[in-house]
N, C-alpha and C positions, 0 to 999 in steps of 0.2 A: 335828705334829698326829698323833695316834693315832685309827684308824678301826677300832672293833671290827666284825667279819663275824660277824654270828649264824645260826642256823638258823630258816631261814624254815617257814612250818607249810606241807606237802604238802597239807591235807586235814583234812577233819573228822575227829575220833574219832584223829587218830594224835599220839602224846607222844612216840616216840622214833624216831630214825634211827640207821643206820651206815654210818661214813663208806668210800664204797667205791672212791674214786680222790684221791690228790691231783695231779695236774695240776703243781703247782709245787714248788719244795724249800724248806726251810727258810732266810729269806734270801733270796732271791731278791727280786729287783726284778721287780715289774706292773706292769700299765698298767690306768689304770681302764676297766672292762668286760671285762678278759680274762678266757677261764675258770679257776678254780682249783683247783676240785674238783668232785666228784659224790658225792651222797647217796642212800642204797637207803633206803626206806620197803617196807612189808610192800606195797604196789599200785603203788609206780612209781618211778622214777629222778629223781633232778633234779639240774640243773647251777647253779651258785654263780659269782658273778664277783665280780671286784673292783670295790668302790663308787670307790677312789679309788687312784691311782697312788704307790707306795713299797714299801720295803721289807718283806716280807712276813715273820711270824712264827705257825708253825703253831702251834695249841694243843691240836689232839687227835691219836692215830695213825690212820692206815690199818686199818680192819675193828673202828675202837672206834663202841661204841654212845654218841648223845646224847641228850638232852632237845630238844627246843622249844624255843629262846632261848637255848639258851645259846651261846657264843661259840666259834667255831670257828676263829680266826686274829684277829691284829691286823694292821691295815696303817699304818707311818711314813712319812708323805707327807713329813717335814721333811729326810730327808736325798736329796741331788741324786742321779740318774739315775750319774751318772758315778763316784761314792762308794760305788756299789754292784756297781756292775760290778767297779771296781777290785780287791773286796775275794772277787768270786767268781771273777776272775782266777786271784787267788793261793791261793783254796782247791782251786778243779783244778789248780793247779800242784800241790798237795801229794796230789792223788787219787790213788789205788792203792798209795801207799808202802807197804809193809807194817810191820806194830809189830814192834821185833824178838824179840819170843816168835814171833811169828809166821813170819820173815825165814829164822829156823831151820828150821822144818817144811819151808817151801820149797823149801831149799837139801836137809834130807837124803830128802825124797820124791821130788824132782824133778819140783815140780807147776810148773807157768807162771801166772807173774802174769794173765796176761788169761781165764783158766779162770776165776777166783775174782771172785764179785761178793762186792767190799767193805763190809761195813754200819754199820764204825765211822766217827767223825767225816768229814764230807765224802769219807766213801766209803774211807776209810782201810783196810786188809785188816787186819783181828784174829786171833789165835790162834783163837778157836772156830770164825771163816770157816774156815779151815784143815780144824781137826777135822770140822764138818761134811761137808765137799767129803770129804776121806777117809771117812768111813761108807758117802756116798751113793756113792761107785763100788769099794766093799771086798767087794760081793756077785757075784764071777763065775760068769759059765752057760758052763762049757766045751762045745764042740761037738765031736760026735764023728762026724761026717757024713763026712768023710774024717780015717782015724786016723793015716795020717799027716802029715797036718798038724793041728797044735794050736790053735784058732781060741779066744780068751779075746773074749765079748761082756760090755759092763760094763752091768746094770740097775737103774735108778731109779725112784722115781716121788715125784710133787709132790701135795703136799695142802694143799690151801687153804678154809678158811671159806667156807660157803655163804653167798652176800648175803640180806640179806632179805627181799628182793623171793622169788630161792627157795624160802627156806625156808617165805613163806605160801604159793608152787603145792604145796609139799610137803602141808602143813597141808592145804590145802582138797581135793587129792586123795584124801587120807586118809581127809576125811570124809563125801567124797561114797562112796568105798568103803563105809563104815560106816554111814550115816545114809539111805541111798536102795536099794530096792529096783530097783537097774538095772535095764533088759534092751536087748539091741537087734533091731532088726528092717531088715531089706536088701529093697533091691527093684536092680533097675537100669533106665537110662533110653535110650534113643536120641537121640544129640546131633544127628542129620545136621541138623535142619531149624535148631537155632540157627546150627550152623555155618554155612550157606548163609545164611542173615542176616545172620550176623559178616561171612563174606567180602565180601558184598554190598555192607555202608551201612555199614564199620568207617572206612575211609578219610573219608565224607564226616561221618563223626560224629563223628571226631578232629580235622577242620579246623571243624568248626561248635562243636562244645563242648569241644574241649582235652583232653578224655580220651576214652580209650579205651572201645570197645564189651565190654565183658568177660563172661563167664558167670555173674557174682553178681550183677548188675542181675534178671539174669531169673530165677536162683535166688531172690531174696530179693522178688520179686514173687511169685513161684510159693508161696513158704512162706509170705507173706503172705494168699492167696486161701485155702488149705489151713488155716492158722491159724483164720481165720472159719468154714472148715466144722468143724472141728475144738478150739472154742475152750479144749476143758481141757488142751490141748498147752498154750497161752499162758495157764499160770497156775501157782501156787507155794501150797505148803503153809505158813504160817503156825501152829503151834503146833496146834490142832485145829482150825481153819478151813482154807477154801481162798479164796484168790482169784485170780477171774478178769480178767486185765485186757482192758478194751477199745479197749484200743491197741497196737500193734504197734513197739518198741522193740528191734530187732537185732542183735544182738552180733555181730560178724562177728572170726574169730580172725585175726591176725596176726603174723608171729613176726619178730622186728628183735633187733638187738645185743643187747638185755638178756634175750630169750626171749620167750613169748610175749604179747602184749597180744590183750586183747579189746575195744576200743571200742566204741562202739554209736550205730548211725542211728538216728536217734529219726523215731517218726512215719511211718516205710515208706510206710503205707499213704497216705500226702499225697504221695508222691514218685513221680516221673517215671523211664523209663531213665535220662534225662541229671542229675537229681536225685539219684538213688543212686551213682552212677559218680562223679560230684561228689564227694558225702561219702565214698564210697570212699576215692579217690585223695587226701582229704583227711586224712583220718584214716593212712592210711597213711605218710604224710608223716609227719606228727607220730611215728609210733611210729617210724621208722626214722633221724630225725636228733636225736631224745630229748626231745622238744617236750611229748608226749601228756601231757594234766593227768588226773587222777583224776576231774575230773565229766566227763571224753573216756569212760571207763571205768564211771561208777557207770549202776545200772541194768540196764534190757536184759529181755526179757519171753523171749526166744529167742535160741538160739546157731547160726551155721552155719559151721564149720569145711572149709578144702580142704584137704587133703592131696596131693590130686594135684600141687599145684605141687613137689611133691619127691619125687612117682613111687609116691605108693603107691595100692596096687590095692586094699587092702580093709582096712577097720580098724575096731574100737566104739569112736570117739569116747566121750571122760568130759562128762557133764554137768558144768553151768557152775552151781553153785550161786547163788541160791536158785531158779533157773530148773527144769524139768522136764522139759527134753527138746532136742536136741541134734542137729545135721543135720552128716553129715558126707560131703562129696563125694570124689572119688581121678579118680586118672587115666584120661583117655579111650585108648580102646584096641579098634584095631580087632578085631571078632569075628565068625566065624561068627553068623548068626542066624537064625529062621524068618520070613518076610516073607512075609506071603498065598500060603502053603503051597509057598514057594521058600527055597532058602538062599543067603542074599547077604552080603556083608563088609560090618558096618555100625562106626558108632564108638559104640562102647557105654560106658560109666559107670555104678559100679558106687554104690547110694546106701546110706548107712546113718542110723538115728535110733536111738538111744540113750533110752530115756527111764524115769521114775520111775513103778513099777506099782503105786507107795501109792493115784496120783493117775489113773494113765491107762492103760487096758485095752490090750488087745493090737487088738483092733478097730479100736479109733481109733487105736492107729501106725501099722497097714496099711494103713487110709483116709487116714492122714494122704501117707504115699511114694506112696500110686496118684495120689492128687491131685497131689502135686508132679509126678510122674512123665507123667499126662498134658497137665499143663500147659507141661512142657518140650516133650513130643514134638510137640503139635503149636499152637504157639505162636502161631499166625495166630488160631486158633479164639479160645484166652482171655485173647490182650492186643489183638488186631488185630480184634477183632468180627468172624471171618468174612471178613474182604474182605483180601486181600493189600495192594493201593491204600492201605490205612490205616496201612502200615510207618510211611513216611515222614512221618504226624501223629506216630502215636504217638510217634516218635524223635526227634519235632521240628526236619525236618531243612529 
């Protein structure tokens, strides 16, 4: 029995993929459910398995584009498990041999078999393998750092097709360069009182809710409250209209295997610390073991990017099209500062908002970071109503 494997549709609006892994060889024996491949769409990766156990026959290459439906492998359930092994037994028996045009080059360059990946039949070494490997180390950098001795260093390099998934960050970079009147505008914030919260109720709010107490719970609450004073931040230029939305859907950026994903908390403003942290650590799941679906992605009213988690201190985050404006946090670091006219070592954090001046004044970015900025500093006042005592409701601890 012959089981064709087609290409499942990623998503509205998309006709083609490219295929960006296969997973198995040509030939080889599956099991149904194993993975086989993975497919790059212009918005997300996906992985392919096998509907049923047998012999497997690829029908497209590595980095070819397809359609929607069409077929991407056959699988023969009708020949036995044991009939197939046999037969990729004897085709590594015969892996590496070289063809002898090739057996030649070999023997008078005095290259070694296991330098050379194979590309002919079940891995076979060919004449061109050969040729190739000779170009790519034919370019010497002599060193002349001590002249006498002669140091020969051999340099390469690899080039490989950008996936799809790439080449639309490429694309929409491009156009957000071109299409939006950027600008950004920085404030910085004073972290002491979240930290002394974190260290506080982190432990009891990882055994009550499973996740962790994090700093984007209260960022995305903070950008939340600021949003509603600020509502043309949360809205987008539609051809000569504007619209404003009046709901609060969050794109929060994330970077995993494939680069970076933006999924989005939908409805912020309905959620809880332990509601957001939730979908956090939810959504980050998904981008990081290659799960995340495209309506995980579609959407999003606002973006708010860290950078600090990889050390950087200051950066103009890129607006997330068709979005208008763009939070981007960086690493806490302790600094001098001026504190009711003393100078003390505090942890400071440096903030930036990127946003689109078609739509949104300078005004309102600056009111939009004072607001984040004092809703960080002193977090009792505008999550806690004033009273300390109210932590532990609002935490729900």
């Amino acid at each position: 029995m012959i089981t064709k494997i087609k290409v499942p549709s990623p998503g509205e609006s998309i006709t083609e993929v490219e295929i960006s892994a296969w997973l198995v060889k040509n030939g080889d024996y599956v099991n149904k459910g194993q993975i086989i491949a993975e497919i790059d769409s212009d918005k997300a990766t996906l992985e392919i398995s096998a509907k049923e156990s047998g012999k497997i026959t690829l029908m497209v290459e590595k980095g070819e584009k397809i359609k929607i439906g069409d077929v991407l492998c056959l699988i023969d359930s009708s020949q036995e498990k044991k009939e197939i092994k046999e037969k990729i037994d004897h085709e590594h028996h015969i892996e590496k041999i070289p063809s002898p045009a090739s057996k030649k080059i070999l023997k008078e360059k005095n290259i070694s078999i296991e330098s050379i990946q194979g590309t002919g039949k079940h891995g076979r070494i060919t004449k061109k393998d050969c040729i190739l490997h000779l170009e790519e180390k034919k370019t010497p950098f002599i060193s002349n750092v001590n002249r006498s001795v002669t140091t020969t260093m051999y340099r390469s390099k690899k080039i490989t097709p950008l996936s799809s998934l790439r080449r639309k960050i490429s694309e929409r970079l491009v156009y957000v360069k071109n299409q939006t009147a950027s600008l950004t505008t920085f404030n910085e914030v004073n972290m002491l009182e979240i930290l002394m919260i974190r260290k506080k109720y982190k432990d009891i709010f990882k055994k009550k809710h499973g996740v962790n107490l994090g700093f984007m719970s209260f960022f995305t609450l903070s950008c939340v409250r600021a949003l509603k004073l600020y509502p043309d931040i949360n809205a987008m230029i539609n051809g000569e209209e504007k619209i404003n939305f009046e709901y609060y859907d969050i794109s929060i950026a994330i970077s995993g295997p494939k680069g970076l994903m933006v999924p989005v908390i939908r409805n912020a403003e309905h959620l809880s610390f332990r509601g957001i942290e939730q979908e956090i650590y939810k959504l980050s799941t998904r981008v990081h073991n290659g799960t995340i679906s495209i309506d995980d992605m579609t959407g999003g009213t606002f973006t708010i990017t860290n950078g600090g988690v990889f050390g950087s201190m200051l950066s103009t985050p890129i607006i997330n099209p068709p979005q208008s404006a763009i939070l981007g946090m960086h690493k806490i670091m302790e600094r001098p500062v001026v504190v009711n006219g003393s100078i003390e070592i505090q942890p400071m954090m440096y903030l930036a908002l990127s946003y689109d001046h078609r739509i949104i004044d300078g005004k309102e970015s600056v009111g939009f970071l004072v607001s984040v900025k004092e809703a960080i500093e002193d977090p009792i006042k505008f999550f806690m109503e004033g009273n300390e005592e109210n932590i532990s409701k609002i935490l729900e601890l």
